[in-house]
C-alpha positions in Angstrom: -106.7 124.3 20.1 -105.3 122.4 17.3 -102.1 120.4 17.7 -99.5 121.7 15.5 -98.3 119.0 13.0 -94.7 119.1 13.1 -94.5 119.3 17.0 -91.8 117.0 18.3 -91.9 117.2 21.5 -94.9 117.5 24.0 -96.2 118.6 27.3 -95.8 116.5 30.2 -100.0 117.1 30.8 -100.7 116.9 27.0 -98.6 113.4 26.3 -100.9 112.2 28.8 -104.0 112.8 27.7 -105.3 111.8 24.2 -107.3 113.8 21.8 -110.9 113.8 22.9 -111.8 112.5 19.6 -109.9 109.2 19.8 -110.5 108.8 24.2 -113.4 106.4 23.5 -111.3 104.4 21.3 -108.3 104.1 23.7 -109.8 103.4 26.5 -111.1 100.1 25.1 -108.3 99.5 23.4 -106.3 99.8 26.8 -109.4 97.6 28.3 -108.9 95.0 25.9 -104.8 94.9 26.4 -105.4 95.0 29.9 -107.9 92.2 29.6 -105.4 89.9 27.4 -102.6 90.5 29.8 -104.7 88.8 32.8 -105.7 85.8 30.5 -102.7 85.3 29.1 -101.3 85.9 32.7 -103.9 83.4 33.8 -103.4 80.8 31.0 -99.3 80.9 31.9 -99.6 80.5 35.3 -102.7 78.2 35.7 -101.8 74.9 37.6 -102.9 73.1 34.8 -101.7 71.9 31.4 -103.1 74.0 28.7 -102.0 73.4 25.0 -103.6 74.2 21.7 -102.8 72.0 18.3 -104.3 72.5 15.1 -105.9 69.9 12.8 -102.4 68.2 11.9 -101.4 67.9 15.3 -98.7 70.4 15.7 -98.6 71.9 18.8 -99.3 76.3 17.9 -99.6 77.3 22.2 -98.2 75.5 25.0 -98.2 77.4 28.5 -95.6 77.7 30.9 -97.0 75.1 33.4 -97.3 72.5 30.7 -93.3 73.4 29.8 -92.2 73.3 33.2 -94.4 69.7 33.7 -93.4 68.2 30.2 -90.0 69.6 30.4 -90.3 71.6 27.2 -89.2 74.9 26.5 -91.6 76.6 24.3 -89.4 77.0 21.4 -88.5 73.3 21.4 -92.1 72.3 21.2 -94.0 75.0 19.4 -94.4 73.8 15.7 -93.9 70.1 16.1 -96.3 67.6 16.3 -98.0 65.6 19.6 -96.6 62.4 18.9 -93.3 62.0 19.6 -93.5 65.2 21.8 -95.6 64.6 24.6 -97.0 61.5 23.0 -95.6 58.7 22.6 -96.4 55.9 19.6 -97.8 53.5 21.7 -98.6 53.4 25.5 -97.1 50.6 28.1 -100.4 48.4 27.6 -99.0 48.5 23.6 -101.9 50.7 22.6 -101.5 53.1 19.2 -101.8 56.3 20.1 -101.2 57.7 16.4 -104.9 57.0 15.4 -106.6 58.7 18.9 -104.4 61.7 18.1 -105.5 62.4 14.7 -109.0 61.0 15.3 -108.9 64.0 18.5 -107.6 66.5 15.9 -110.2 65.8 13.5 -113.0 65.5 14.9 -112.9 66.7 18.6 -116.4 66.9 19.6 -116.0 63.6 19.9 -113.4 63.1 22.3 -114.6 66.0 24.8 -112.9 63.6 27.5 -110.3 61.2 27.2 -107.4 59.8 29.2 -104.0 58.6 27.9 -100.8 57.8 28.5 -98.5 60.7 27.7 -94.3 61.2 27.8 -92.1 64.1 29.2 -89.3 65.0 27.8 -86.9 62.2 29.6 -88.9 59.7 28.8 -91.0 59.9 31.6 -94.2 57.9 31.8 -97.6 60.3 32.8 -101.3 59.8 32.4 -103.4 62.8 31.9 -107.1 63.5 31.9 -107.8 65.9 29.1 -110.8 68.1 28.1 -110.9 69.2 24.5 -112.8 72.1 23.3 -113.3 72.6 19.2 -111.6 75.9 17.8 -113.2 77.6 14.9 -112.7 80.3 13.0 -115.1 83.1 11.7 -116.7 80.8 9.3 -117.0 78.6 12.2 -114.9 75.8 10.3 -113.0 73.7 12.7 -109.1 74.9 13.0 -107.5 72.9 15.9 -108.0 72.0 19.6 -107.6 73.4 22.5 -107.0 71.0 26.0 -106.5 71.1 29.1 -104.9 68.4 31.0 -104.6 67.4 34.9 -102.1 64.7 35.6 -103.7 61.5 37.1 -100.6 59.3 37.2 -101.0 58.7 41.0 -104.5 58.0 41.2 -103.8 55.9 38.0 -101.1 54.0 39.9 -103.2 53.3 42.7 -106.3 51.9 40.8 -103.3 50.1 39.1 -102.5 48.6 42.4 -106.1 47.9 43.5 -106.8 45.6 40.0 -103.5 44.3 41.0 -104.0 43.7 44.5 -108.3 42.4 43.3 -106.5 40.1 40.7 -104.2 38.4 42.8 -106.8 37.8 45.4 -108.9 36.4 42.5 -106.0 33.8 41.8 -105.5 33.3 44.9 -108.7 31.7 45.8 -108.6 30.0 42.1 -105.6 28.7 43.2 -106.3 27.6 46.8 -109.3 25.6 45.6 -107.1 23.8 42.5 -104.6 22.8 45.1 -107.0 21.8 47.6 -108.5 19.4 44.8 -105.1 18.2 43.3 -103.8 17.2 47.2 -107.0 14.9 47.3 -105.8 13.4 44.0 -102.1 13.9 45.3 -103.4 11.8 48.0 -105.2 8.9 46.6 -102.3 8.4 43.9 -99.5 8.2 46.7 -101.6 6.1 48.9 -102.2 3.5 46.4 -98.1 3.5 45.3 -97.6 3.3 48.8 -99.9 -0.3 49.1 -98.0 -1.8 45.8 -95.0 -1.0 47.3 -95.8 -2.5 51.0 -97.7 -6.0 49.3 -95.6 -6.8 46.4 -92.6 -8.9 46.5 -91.8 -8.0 42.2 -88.9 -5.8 43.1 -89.7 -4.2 39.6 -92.9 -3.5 40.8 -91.3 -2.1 44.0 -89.2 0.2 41.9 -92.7 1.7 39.8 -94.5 1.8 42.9 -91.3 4.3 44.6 -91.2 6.3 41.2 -94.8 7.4 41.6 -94.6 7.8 45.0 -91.5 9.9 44.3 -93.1 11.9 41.5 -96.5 12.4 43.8 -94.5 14.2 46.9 -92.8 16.3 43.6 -96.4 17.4 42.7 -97.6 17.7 46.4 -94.7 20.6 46.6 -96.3 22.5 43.3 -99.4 22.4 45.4 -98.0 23.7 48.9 -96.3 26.3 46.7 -99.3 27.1 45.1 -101.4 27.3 48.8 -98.6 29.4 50.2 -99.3 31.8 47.2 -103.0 31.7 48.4 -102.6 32.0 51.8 -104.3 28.7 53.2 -100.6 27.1 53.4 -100.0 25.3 57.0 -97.6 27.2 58.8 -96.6 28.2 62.7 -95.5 31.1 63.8 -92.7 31.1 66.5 -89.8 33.7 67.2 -87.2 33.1 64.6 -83.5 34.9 63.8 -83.9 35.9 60.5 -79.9 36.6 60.0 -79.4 32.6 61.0 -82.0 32.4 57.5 -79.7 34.3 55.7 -76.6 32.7 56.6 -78.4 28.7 55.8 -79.7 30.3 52.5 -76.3 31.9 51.8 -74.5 28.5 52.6 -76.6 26.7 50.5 -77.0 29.0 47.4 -72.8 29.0 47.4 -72.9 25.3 47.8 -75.3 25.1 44.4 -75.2 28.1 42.1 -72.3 29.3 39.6 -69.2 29.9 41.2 -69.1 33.2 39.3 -71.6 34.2 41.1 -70.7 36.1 44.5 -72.6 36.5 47.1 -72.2 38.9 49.8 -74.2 39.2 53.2 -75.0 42.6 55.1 -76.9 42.0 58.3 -76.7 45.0 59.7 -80.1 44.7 61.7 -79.7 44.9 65.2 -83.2 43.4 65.7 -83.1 40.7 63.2 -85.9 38.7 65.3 -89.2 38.2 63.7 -92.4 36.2 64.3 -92.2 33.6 61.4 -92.2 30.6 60.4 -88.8 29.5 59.7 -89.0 27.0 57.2 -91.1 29.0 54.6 -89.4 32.5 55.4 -85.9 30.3 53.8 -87.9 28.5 51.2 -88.7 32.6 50.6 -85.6 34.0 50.6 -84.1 30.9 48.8 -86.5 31.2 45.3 -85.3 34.9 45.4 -81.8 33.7 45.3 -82.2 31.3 42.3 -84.1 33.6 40.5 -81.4 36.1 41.1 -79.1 33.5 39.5 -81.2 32.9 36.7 -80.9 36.6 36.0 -77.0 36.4 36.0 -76.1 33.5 33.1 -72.6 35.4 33.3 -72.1 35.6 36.5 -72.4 39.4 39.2 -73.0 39.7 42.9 -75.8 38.7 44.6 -76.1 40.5 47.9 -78.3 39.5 50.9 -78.6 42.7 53.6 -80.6 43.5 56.9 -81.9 46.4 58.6 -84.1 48.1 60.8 -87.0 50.3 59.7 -89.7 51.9 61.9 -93.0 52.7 60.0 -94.7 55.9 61.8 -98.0 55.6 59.9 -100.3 52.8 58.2 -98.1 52.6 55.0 -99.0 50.5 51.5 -96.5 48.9 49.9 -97.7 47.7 45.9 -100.8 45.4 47.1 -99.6 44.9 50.6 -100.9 47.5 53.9 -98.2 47.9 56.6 -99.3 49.0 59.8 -97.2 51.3 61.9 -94.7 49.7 64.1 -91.1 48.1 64.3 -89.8 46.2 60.7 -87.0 44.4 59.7 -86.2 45.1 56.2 -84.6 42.1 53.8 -83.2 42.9 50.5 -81.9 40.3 47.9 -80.7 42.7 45.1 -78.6 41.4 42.4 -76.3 42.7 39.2 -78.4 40.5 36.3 -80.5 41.4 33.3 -83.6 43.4 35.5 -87.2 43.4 33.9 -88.7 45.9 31.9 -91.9 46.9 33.5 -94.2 44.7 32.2 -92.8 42.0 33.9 -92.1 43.4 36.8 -95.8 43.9 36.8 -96.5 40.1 36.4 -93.7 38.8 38.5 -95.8 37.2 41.6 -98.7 35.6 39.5 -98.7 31.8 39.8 -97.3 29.8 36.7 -96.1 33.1 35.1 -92.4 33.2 34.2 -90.0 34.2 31.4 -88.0 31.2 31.9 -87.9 28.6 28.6 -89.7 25.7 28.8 -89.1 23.1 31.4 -86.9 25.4 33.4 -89.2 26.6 35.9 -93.0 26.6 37.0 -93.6 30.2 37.6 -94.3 29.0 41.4 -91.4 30.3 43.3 -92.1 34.2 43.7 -96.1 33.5 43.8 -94.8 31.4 46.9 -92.8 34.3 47.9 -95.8 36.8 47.6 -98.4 34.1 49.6 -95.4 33.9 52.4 -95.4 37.7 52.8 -99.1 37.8 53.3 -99.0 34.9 56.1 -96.1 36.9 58.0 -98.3 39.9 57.7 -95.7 41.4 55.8 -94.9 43.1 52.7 -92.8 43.1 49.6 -91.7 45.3 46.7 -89.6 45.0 43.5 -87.6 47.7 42.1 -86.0 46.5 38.5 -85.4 47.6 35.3 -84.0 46.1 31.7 -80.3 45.7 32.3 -80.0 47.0 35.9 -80.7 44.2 38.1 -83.7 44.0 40.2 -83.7 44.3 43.8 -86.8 42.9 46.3 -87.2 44.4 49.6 -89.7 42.7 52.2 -90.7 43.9 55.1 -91.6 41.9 58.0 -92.9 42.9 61.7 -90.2 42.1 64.4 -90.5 40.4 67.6 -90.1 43.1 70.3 -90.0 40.1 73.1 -86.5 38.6 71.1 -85.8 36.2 75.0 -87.6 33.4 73.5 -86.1 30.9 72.3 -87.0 28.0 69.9 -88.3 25.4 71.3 -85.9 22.0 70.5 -86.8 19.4 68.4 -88.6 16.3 70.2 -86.6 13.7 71.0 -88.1 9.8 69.6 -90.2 8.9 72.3 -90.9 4.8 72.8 -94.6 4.8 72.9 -97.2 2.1 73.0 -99.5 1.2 70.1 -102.3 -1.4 69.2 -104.6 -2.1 66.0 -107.4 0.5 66.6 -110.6 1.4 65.6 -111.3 4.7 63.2 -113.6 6.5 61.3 -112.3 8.2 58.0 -114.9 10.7 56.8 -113.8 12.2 53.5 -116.1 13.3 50.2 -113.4 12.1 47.8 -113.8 8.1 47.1 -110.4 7.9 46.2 -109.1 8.9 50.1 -111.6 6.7 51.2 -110.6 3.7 48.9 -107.2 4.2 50.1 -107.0 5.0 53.8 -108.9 1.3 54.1 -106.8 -0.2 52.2 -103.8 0.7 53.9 -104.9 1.5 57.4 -106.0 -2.3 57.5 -102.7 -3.1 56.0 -101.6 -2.2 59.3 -103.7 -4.0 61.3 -106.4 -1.2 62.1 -110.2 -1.4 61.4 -111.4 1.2 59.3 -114.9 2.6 58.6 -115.3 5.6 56.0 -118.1 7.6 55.0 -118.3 10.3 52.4 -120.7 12.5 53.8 -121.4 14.0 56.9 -124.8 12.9 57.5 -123.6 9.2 57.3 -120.9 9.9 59.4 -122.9 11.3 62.1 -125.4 8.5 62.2 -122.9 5.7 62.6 -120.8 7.1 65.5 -124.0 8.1 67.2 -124.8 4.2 67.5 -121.0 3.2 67.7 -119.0 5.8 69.4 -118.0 3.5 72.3 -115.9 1.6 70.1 -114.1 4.1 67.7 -110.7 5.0 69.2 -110.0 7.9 66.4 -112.0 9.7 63.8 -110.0 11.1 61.4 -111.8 14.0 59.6 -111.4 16.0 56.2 -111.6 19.6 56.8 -113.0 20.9 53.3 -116.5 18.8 52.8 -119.8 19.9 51.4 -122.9 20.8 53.1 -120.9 20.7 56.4 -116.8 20.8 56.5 -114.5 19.1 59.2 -114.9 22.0 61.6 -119.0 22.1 62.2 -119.1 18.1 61.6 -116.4 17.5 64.8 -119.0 19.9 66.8 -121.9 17.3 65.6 -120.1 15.0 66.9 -118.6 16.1 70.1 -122.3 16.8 71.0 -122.6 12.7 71.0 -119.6 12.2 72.5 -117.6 14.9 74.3 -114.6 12.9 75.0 -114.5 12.4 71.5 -110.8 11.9 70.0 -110.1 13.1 66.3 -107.7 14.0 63.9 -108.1 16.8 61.0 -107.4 16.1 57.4 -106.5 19.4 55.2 -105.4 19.9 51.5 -104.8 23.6 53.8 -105.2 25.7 56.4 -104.6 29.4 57.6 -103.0 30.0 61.4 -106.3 31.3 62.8 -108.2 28.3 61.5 -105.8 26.1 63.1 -106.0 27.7 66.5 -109.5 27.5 66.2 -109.7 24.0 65.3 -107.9 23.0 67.7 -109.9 25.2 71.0 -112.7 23.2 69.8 -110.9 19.9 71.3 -109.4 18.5 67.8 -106.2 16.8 69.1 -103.8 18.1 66.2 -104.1 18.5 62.1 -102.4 16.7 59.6 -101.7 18.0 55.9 -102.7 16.3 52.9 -101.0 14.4 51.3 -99.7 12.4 53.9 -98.1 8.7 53.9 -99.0 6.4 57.0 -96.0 6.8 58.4 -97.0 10.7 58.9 -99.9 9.7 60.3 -99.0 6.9 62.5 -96.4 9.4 63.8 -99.2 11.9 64.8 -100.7 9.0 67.0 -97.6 7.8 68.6 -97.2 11.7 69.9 -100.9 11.7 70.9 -100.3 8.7 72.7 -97.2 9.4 74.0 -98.6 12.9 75.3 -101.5 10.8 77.2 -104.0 12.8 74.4 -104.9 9.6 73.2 -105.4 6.4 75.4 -105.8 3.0 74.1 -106.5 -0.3 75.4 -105.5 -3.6 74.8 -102.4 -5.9 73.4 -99.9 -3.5 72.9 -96.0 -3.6 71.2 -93.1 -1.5 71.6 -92.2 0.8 68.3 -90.5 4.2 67.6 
């Protein structure tokens, strides 16, 4: 029946139901709404950024998950270009962005993949992984981009951290085996000031002699700084209060620093015990403390505090991997300039500082990082440009806190006599000057730079040679396997071990083989003949013969 044209209103069955002429028609039409409600449905509430900009780079569709993530509303984004959006000019390694963009818009087949740094709308720094797909239109000319992004800042962050944490191991070795080298020289220089300054009677001459010796032991303390960095700095480990630290560095920074300056101590740790070693744990604390005060020209607070943290599972800290346990928790946070980023990035490398010239050696906090590792520790730095910088290191407590340091040794009157040694060392220098000296004194000195040559000689001597003193980093054979070699001749054999440096575990090892004690390069001959008064005085080392009474 035919509708009639001027009817207004309609039956509740016929406003329903459409013509039969126009159901086809409708029902795809209602298909194809229904269809472009689930995508756009889909495309809204996807967990993923989805945004589509045309050839200029103005952003024509951004989706509610990429608003909520950028912080955009969709009115304050639509119609306005990438960069300056959610790009930014130029990422934090300084890159241009403004030429990827527009290179992207142009010609996206080319760049069906790409990562880059991208902005929110507080400022925000976010790396995203993007897939680009060309849009066309019917002539199938190219009209914009559409991408999808997923965010990748934490996995960025952490292969961040592993470079990080691969590079400093890379210096560190770099490092280790330059200080190693430098001690030898170290070594050789001081012990040959050290004969001018014993033989001559030119009190000039005396004077020169004491300014390089001076200037030597100034260089030898670059070095330990730099094998503390590297880990292979001597150290030993022994129950230490780590509020007694604080209050010695406290004392000492107020003593030195700008009276403007205040510092303030919060130990509020009620296990402030730790398994340390005491001297380099201060040396720690203390290049923090000046390099707070450098950041403070003016003057601010400098505060020191202490507590207890208890770390449930294996945690990592920037480079550093905490295992679960008991932790005192140090923090040196001050009121100075802070560090943008990039520097805090850089902060622990060795010889890096912002410092002008002559003012510092970009040592201290590389010292700092190579103490942490040693203490099995870890440290962190929160900063930024003009809100002071605070450092937070961790270290594993002593749950056993009844120990007590053991007291100094008292001077001890010992007996001593001109002996008989064996100086094995590959540096000619050592060699050169340990005879030279050692003979000084009164002792007879043989030295051989190889291992082979040692070996040989002490098998058809060893009755006669009271100490071998050996260096611990050699080729072909170091001080370690060579000592074996030789205690196989000789098992009663007494020796001594040389090193530019040395990690705990080595040590202990070392010295379960039968090696009486280590000394560190450089040393004078006072150092060493101190080492063999204690031997002697702790019935390690027995000697025969004319003897005289000395300190």
């Amino acid at each position: 029946m035919e509708k009639p044209i001027n009817a207004d209103v309609k039956e509740p069955a016929q406003q329903s139901r459409p013509p039969p002429s126009d159901q086809g028609s409708l029902e795809v039409y209602e298909a194809l709404r229904k269809s472009e409600e689930r995508y756009r449905e889909l495309v809204e509430h996807a967990n993923s950024i989805i945004l589509r900009w045309d050839k200029s780079g103005v952003v024509t569709f951004f989706n509610e998950y990429a608003q909520n993530f950028f912080g955009f509303a969709e009115d304050e984004i639509i119609g306005r270009h990438v960069i300056g959006t959610i790009v930014p000019e130029n990422e934090s390694t300084g890159r241009d962005l403004r030429p990827l963009m527009e290179h992207i818009s142009n010609y996206p087949e080319e760049h069906r993949y790409n990562v880059n740094e991208n902005i929110t709308k507080n400022g925000t720094r976010v790396w995203i992984a993007w897939t680009n797909k060309v849009l066309t239109d019917d002539r199938g000319e190219t009209i914009g981009v559409l991408s999808i992004g997923s965010d990748i800042t934490k996995q960025r962050l952490l292969e961040e951290e592993l470079r990080q944490a691969q590079k400093m191991q890379a210096i560190g070795e770099l490092a280790g085996g330059i200080a190693h080298d430098f001690n030898n020289m170290i070594h050789g220089i001081a012990g040959f000031a050290e004969v001018i300054h014993q033989t001559t009677f030119d009190t000039r001459i005396a004077e020169y002699a004491s300014q390089i010796l001076t200037t030597a032991h100034h260089a030898a303390e670059l070095t330990k700084q730099l094998l503390t960095f590297a880990r292979k700095g001597s150290y030993q480990l022994r129950d230490c209060n780590t509020h007694d630290i604080v209050r010695d560095v406290c004392a000492m920074l107020a003593r030195t620093i700008d009276r403007r300056i205040i510092i303030r101590q919060q130990l509020n740790a009620g296990r402030p015990h730790v398994k340390g070693d005491s001297a380099q744990l201060k040396s720690a604390l203390l290049n923090l403390g000046i390099n707070a005060k450098d950041a403070m020209p003016a003057g601010g607070e400098l505060v020191f505090s202490t507590c207890n943290e208890i770390i449930e599972t294996a945690t990592s800290i920037c480079d550093f991997q905490l295992e679960p346990g008991q932790y005192l928790r140090i923090t040196v946070s001050d009121s100075g300039m802070g560090m943008t980023e990039e520097v805090r990035r850089r902060i622990f490398e060795p010889f890096f500082t912002t410092k002008v010239s002559g003012r510092g050696a970009g040592l201290g906090l590389a010292a700092v990082y190579g103490t942490t590792h040693l203490h099995k520790g870890a440290i962190q730095c929160r900063s930024a440009a003009g809100k002071g910088s605070c450092f937070d290191l961790y270290l594993p407590i002593t749950l056993d806190c009844s120990k007590h340091l053991k007291s100094k040794p008292q001077k001890t009157t010992v007996q001593e006599r001109s002996i008989r040694m064996m100086v094995v060392d590959d540096e000619a220098i050592v060699r050169s000057y340990s005879k030279a000296l050692f003979e000084m004194h009164g002792h007879k000195v043989e030295t051989f730079g190889t291992a082979a040559e040692a070996i040989e000689f002490y098998a058809d001597n060893f009755p006669e040679i009271d100490l071998v003193l050996l260096d611990m980093i050699m080729p072909q054979m170091d001080g370690q396997q060579l000592f074996a070699e030789l205690k196989r001749i000789n098992p009663g054999i007494k020796a001594l071990l040389a090193t530019g440096y040395s990690v705990e575990s080595k040590v202990q090892d070392i010295l379960a083989d039968g090696i009486l004690d280590c000394i560190r390069k450089p040393f004078t001959y006072d150092q060493l003949q101190r080492k063999i008064s204690v031997m002697l005085a702790n019935g390690d080392l027995t000697l025969e013969g004319e003897t005289r009474e000395v300190w």
